[in-house]
C-alpha angles and dihedrals in degrees: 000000000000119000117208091207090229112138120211128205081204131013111201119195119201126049097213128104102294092040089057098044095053085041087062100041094048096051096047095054087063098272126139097239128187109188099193116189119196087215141031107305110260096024124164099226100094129044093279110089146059126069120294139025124174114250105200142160087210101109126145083215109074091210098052087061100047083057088050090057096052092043092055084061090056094053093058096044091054099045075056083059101044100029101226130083129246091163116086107184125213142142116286123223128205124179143148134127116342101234089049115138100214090048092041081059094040094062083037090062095046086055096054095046102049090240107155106240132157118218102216132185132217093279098050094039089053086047095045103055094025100243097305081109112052110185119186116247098260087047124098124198122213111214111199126158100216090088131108153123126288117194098218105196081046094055095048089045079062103037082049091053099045087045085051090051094048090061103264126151123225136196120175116190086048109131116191126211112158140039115190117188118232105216093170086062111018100248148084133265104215110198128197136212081244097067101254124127119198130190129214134173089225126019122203115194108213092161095125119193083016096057086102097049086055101044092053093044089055095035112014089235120126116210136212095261121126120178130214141203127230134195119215116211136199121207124209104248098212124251113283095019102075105099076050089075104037125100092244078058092061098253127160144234107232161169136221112205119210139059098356111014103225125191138174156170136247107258103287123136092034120040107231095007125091129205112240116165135149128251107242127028145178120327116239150146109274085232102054115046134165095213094210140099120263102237092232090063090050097050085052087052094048102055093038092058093051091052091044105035101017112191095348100090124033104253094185092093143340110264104221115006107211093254094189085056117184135246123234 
């Protein structure tokens, strides 16, 4: 195993949102910092890239949406940095029944945290949104205005180039397979399938749905970690109705709580379609992946977005399923 003789103050592994985003804190708060990626950067094999995720404060636990609060100021402070925006604010919508226990603790946590936010009825929400929403009589709905789109690929493609300005270095095709400890110096030796050894006084694994692959290949230990695959739909907003469903229209972000928790975003990415998938998916090995929708997922879309939407967006069939998909 060569080693490059390079020293790190920190050694980041995994090349996805949350790698290159500690990639660029840490090197801009004066760390060395080596930000290694097992694929192309920007690749669309992991849950980092594509065009739109759902920023919200809406959380059932009342931590998670603190965190939420303070990272909304990030965002900002790094688009400053950058100068270009991959954060596309709008109100956020939660709903379902009203004696559910994840939305009673949604608007709990809402509470708790001070975050503004309107409980509507049917009625209301039907006035609110001026009938693009329809709720059943025994369904609430939570109104709240921290909520937006993120454009993922985007946002790493940032993160990356601030890193780069800070001073970071970066390797993609870099797969790593081993981290040996360094007790004579307190630090790690990270070594790559490429021959390369690097050492850094701190490693952070950022490697998602392969974090099990790595950590048995370290320590032989396998975790309790199972990953899934989603599919990501788009749905055919019907003619006339498309401005209805953009962010400039007034549109949410927003979250359907039940049996399947399905979420979604305004028409963004593509004009007159609009992104409904649902939360979850299929297990599977990072590696081997169907790419395609299970058909009982489809069939719950499809008469959810009758009862929600009615004869505003074509419920026959999503329009373009997402066929790189994503892992969570």
């Amino acid at each position: 195993m060569e080693n490059s003789g390079e020293q790190f103050d920190v050694i980041v592994i995994g090349a996805g949102i949350m790698g290159s985003s500690t990639a660029y804190q840490t090197s801009k708060r004066g760390h060395k910092t080596l930000l290694l990626e097992q694929f192309d950067f920007l690749h669309h094999r992991g849950s980092s890239h594509g065009e739109s995720r759902t920023l919200r404060a809406t959380y059932p636990e009342d931590y998670y949406s603190r965190l939420v609060i303070e990272s909304s100021h990030l965002w900002e402070e790094a688009e400053s940095e950058i100068g270009y925006k991959v954060y596309f604010k709008s109100p956020q919508f939660d709903m379902g029944l009203s004696d559910d226990k994840s939305l009673r603790a949604v608007i709990a946590s809402c509470r708790k945290n001070s975050i503004p936010h309107r409980v509507l009825d049917q009625r209301q929400v039907h006035e609110e949104f001026s009938g693009r929403i329809q709720l059943a009589e025994n369904w609430v709905g939570v109104l709240s205005d921290l909520g937006g789109v993120i454009k993922p690929t985007k946002a790493v493609s940032m993160f990356q180039t601030l890193a780069l300005k800070n001073g970071a270095v970066l390797r993609d095709n870099s797969e790593v397979f081993d981290i040996k400890k360094d007790d004579v110096r307190d630090g790690v030796f990270v070594c790559t399938r490429n021959g390369e050894s690097f050492w850094g006084r701190k490693c952070v694994v950022t490697v998602g749905a392969w974090m099990n692959k790595l950590v048995q290949s370290v320590t032989g230990l396998v975790l309790p970690i199972q990953p899934l695959e989603t599919c990501v739909c788009y749905w055919k907003i019907k003619q006339g109705h498309e401005e209805e469903f953009t962010i400039q229209g007034g549109f949410p972000t927003f979250a359907s709580y039940g049996e399947p928790y399905i979420y979604g975003t305004p028409s963004l990415e593509f004009p007159g379609l609009i992104k409904i998938p649902v939360h979850g998916g299929q297990r599977c090995e990072p590696d081997k992946r169907t790419w395609s929708p299970a058909p009982m997922i489809l069939d719950s879309l499809r008469q959810w977005i009758r009862e929600r939407f009615g004869d505003r967006v074509d419920s026959t069939g999503p329009a373009s399923n997402n066929r790189f998909g994503r892992l969570d």
